[in-house]
N, C-alpha and C positions, 0 to 999 in steps of 0.2 A: 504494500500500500504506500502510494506518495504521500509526503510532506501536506499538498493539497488536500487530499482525501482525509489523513486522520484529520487535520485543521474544521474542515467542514460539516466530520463529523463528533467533533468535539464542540461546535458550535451548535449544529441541532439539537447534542444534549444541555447544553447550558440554556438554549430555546426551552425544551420540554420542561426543563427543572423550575424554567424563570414561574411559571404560573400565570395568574389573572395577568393580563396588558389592556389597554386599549392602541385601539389603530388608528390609524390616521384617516380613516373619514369620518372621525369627532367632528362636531360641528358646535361644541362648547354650547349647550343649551341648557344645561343644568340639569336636567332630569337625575342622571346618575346620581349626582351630589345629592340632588335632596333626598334621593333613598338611602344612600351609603358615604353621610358624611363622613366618618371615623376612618372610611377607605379608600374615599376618591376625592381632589381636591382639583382647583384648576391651577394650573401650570402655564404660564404661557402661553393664555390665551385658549387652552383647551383643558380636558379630563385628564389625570394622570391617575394612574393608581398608585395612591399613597403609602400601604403596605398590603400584605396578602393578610387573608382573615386567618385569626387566629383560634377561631374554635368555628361551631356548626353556626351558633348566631352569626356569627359575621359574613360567612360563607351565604347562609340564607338572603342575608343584605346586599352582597354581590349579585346572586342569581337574580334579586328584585329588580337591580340597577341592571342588569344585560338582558330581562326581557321587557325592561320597557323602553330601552335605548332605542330610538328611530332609525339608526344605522346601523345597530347590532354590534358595536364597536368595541364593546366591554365581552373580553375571550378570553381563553386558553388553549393554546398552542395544541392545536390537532386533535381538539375535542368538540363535539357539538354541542350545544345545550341539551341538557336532559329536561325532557318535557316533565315529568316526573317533577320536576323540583320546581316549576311555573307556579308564581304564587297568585296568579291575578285569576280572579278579581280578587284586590286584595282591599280587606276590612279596616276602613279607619276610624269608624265608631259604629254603634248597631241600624247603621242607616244609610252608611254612603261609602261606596267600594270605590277602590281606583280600580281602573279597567287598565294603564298598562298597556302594551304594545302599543306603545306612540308611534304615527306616522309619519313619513317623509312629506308625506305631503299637506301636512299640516304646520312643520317646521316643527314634529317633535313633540305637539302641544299633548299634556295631561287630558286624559276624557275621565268621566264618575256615572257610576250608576246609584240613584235614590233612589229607595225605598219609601215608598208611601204605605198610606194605613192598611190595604188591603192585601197590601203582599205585593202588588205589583211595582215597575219600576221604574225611572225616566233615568233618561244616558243623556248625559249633558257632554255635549260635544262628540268626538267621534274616536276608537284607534283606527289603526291600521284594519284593513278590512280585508277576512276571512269568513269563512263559513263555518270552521271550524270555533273559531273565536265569539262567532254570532250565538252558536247554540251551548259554549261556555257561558255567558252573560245571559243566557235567557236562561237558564237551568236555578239561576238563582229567584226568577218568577218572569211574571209575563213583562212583556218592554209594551208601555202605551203610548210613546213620545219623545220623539229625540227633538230636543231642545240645543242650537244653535245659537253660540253668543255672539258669533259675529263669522264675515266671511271668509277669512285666512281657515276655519275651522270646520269648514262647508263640504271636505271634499267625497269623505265616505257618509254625507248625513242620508242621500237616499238612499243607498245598498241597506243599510242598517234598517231603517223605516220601512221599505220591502219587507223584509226579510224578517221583522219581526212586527209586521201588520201593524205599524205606529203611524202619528201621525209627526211630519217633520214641520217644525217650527223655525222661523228666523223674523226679520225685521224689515220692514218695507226697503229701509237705508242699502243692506247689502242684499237685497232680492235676487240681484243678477247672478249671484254666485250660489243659490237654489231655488232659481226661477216655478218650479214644478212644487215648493213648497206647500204642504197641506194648511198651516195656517200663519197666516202673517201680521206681524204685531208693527201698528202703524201709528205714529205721531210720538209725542213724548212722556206721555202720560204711563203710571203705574197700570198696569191689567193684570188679573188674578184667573191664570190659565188653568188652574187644577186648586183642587182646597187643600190650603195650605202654601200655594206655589205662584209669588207673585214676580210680572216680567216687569225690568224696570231699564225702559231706552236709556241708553249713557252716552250717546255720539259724540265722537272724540278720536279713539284709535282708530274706528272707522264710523264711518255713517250710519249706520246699523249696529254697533255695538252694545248689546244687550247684559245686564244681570238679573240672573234668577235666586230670586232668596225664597227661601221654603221656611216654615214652619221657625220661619225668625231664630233660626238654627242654624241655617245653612246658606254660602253666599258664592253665589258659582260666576265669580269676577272675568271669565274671560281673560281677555287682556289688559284689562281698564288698568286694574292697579293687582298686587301683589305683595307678599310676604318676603325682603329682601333680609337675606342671613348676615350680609358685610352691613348693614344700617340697626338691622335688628329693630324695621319697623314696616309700616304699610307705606307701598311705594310705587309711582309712575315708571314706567320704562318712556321715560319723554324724548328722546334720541331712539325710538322705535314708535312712531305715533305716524300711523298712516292719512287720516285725516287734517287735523286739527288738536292738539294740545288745546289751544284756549279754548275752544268747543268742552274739551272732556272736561277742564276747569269749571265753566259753565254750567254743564250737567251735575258736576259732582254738588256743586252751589245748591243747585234745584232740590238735589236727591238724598241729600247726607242726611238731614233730619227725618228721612222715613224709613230710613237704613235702620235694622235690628241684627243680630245676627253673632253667633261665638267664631263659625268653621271660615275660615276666610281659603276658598279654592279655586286657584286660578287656573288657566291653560300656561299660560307660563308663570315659571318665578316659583317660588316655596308657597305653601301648607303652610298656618299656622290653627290656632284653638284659644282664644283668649277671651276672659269673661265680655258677655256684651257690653259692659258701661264702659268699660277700657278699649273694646274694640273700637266702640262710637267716641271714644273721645281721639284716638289716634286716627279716622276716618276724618273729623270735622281740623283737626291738623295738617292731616293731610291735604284738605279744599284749600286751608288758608295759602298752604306754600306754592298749589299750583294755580292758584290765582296770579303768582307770578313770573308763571311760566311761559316760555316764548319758542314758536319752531325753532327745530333747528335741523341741521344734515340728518339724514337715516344712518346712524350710529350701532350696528350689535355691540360693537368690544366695548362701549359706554355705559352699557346696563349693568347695574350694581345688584346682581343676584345675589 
C-alpha cells in the first residue's frame, strides 16, 4: 500500500471517529440552535457543532436538531438518520407540537400543530411536504385548518389542506401566494376563526402578515416579531422586513393592547413561555422601540437570533 493510500485511509477513519458535523449547505437559520443549544452554536456566520453529546439526552437533542434542519445539514459521517429516533411531532406543552421537518422552501420556517377542545387540530404554517409526514400529524387527530401567517410560509399550505380535508387560511394582503385559498381574512381588524382562535392582521413583514392567538395561550407570531436568545427579549428581524417596518410599527400600535398570550411561537427566531403580564409588558416595549424604526437593506447576517 502507498504512502497515499494508508494517508487516505487514515483520514476516513478520523472522518468516521469525528461524529455529529454539519455541512456546508447550512444556511445559518437557527432552527438547530434552538433545539440543541448546549451543542450547536453559530460560528461564522453559520451552525457549528459545539461538542458531540455526551449521554442519550443530548444525542436525543441532536436527532431533534437534524430532523428539522431544512437542509439536512446536521450528520454523521456514512450514516443515515434513523427514522426510529424522529421525535416530531414533538410536545411542547399538552396543546401544541412542533411538527419539525422544516422546508426549503419556506426558508427553514418552524410549523405547530394545536390542539383544540375536541381533539382535533390546526397546523399553523406548513413542513416540508410528504405523505408520509401528512399521516404522522394527522394520527395525533383530525387537521380542520391550516392557518397561514403570511406568504414566504404559503408553499406546502395546499398539499397539507388536501390531504387532510382542511380548510386553508391566509390574508387578503398575500393572497397571491394561495390564490385557491378556502378562507381569506381581509382588512385589519381582529376575526375569531375557530372558538378560542382569534386572527389578528399585522402588515408589516409583508402585507398579509397574520397572528393567531388561541385561547390567550398561545401566539403563532409568524415572522412579525420573535424570541431572540443574544437580546434575551421579544424582537423584530427589521433588516428582514419584506414590506414595510413602519407598517409593522403601526400594526403593532393598533394591536398590543388586545394581545394576551404566555407561548410566544414564531416561524423564525426562538420559542419562549413567559407569564402573560410580563409577556405584555415586553410586547408594548417592544411597539415603543419600533416606533422608531426605519427601512433598511434586506440584511440575514443582521438578525440577532
Amino acid at each position: 500500500m502507498s504512502e497515499a493510500d494508508t494517508a487516505r485511509q487514515a483520514t476516513a477513519a478520523d472522518t468516521e471517529d469525528a461524529g455529529w458535523f454539519v455541512d456546508d449547505r447550512c444556511t445559518n437559520c437557527d432552527v438547530a440552535r434552538q433545539l440543541a443549544p448546549e451543542l450547536i452554536g453559530e460560528v461564522r456566520g453559520r451552525s457549528e457543532i459545539l461538542r458531540q453529546p455526551a449521554d442519550e439526552r443530548e444525542s436525543r437533542l441532536l436527532h431533534a436538531a437534524a430532523f428539522a434542519c431544512h437542509t439536512r445539514s446536521i450528520r454523521r459521517p456514512s450514516q443515515r438518520l434513523d427514522d426510529a429516533l424522529d421525535p416530531y411531532p414533538l410536545a411542547l406543552d399538552d396543546a401544541v407540537h412542533l411538527c419539525g421537518h422544516n422546508s426549503t422552501h419556506t426558508a427553514g420556517a418552524n410549523a405547530y400543530l394545536l390542539r383544540r377542545a375536541d381533539g382535533s387540530r390546526m397546523m399553523v404554517d406548513t413542513p416540508r411536504w410528504s405523505e408520509r409526514l401528512a399521516a404522522r400529524y394527522e394520527r395525533l387527530g383530525p387537521v380542520t385548518d391550516v392557518l397561514l401567517t403570511h406568504r414566504d410560509h404559503a408553499a406546502h399550505g395546499r398539499r397539507y389542506a388536501d390531504r387532510f380535508g382542511a380548510r386553508l387560511w391566509i390574508h387578503e394582503g398575500d393572497l397571491d401566494a394561495a390564490p385557491d385559498a378556502d378562507r381569506v381574512l381581509r382588512g385589519s381588524g381582529a376575526v375569531e376563526i375557530g372558538e378560542g382562535v382569534v386572527a389578528h392582521p399585522l402588515p408589516g413583514h409583508t402585507r398579509g402578515s397574520v397572528l393567531y392567538v388561541a385561547d390567550e395561550r398561545y401566539c403563532f407570531s409568524g415572522d412579525s416579531f420573535y424570541w431572540s436568545r443574544t437580546t434575551g427579549d421579544v424582537e423584530i428581524a427589521e433588516s428582514v422586513t419584506w414590506y414595510s417596518v413602519e407598517e409593522l410599527a403601526a400594526s403593532l400600535a393598533r394591536t398590543v393592547d388586545a394581545l394576551r398570550f404566555e407561548w410566544l411561537l414564531p416561524g423564525h427566531g426562538d420559542r419562549r413561555r413567559l407569564p402573560a403580564g410580563e409577556m405584555a409588558l415586553r410586547l408594548r416595549r417592544l411597539t415603543d422601540r419600533a416606533a422608531g424604526m426605519r427601512p433598511q437593506p434586506i440584511d440575514f447576517t443582521a438578525v440577532r437570533w
